[in-house]
N, C-alpha and C positions, 0 to 999 in steps of 0.2 A: 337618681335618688334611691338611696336601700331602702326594702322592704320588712315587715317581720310582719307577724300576724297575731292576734288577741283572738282565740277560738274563733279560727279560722278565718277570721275580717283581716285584708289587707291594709299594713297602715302603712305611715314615711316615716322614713328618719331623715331627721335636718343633719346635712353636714357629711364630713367623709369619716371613717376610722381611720386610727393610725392602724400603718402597716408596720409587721414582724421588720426590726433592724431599725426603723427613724426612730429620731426624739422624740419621745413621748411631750405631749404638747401641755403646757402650766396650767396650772387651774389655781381656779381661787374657792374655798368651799369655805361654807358656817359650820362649825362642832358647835357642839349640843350646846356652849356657853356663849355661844356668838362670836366667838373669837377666827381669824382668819387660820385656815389651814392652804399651803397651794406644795407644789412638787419638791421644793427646795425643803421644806419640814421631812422628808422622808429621804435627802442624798443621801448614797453609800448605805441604804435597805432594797432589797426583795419586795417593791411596793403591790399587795394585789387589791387590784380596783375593780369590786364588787359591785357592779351597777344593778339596782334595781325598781321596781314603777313606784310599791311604796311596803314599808314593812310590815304595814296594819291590813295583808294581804296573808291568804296562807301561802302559797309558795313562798314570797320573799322572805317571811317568816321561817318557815321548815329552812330555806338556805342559807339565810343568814347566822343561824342555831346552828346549822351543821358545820360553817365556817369556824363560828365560833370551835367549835369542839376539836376540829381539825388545827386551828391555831395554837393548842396547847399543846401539842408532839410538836412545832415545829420552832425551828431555831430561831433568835434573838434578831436575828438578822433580819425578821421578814416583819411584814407590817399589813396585816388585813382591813382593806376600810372601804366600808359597805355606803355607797352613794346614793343618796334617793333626791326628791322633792320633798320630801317631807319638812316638813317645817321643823326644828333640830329641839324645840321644847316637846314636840311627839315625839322624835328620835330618841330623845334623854326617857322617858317615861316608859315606852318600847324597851328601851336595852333595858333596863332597871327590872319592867315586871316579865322579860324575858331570860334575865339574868345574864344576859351578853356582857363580858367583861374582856375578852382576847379582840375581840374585832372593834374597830371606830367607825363611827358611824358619823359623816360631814351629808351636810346638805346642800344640791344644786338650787336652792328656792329663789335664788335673787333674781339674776339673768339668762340663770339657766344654759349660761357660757361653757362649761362643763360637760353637758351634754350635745351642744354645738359642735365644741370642738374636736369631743369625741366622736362626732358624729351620733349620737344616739339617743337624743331630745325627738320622742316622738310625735307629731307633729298634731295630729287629730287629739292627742291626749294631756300636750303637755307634760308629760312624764317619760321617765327615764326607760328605753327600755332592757333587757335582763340579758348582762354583757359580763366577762369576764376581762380583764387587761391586767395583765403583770407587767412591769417595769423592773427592769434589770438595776442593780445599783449602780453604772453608769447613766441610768436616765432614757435608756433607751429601750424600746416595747420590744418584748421578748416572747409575746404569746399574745394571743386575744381570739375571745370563742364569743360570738355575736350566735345568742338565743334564741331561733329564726320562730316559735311560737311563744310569747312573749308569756303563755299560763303554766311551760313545762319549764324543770328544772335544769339545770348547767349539765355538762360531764365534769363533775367536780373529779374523778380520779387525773382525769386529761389537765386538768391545770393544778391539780397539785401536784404530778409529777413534774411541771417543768420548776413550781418553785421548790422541788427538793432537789433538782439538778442547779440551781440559781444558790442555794443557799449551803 
């Protein structure tokens, strides 16, 4: 079982990552209207898969903003969408008085399948923890940066360049 840690406390993560080269594995997520989002909504895009615990946190906050801002240099081709538990009526309310409009924002709240199959449904917390996954537009995982202290922030330079080699 993987590891990550919450100022400094060791926790679990359920499930395995995918590895650089497989198929990135399906998901089923709620957007903000309750409507189903899963992998096939994004074929033939640069999907990046922003996992984080919840956005009414400051880190996820500061990086979800930052995505946001970096999605506007980037090409048509690419699709940022930021994962959490949150329940997708605080998702809607978040992006709005955050002014988030380049990145989506789906929620794993139901079964929390998502983060299983990602491997990265934290176990003691029930929440998602703070992962980056890009999917190549064949469908297959091209990158992934697993956030080994779940309170610091990504190398966001490190996975935006692989989706400006992607896109």
């Amino acid at each position: 079982m993987n590891t990550v840690t919450f100022k400094g406390t060791p926790l679990h993560l359920i499930g395995n990552q995918p590895t650089v080269g497989q198929k990135a594995p399906d998901f089923t997520l709620a957007a903000n209207d309750l409507s189903p989002r899963s992998l096939k909504d994004y074929a033939g895009k640069v999907l990046v898969l922003v996992s984080v615990p919840s956005l009414d946190t400051p880190t996820c906050d500061m990086e979800v903003r930052r995505f946001n801002k970096e999605a506007a240099a980037l090409s048509d081709k690419v699709r940022i969408v930021a994962v959490s538990c949150d329940l997708p009526f605080a998702q809607a309310r978040w992006c709005g008085a955050a002014g988030v409009q380049s990145v989506e924002t789906l929620s794993d709240y139901k079964e929390r399948d998502f983060g299983k199959d990602y491997g990265l449904l934290i176990d003691e917390l029930r929440l998602l923890a703070r992962a980056i996954v890009i999917v190549a537009p064949d469908g297959t995982v091209a990158y992934t940066q697993l956030v080994p202290e779940v309170a610091s922030e990504p190398d966001y330079d490190a996975a935006l360049a692989v989706v400006k080699k992607l896109a």
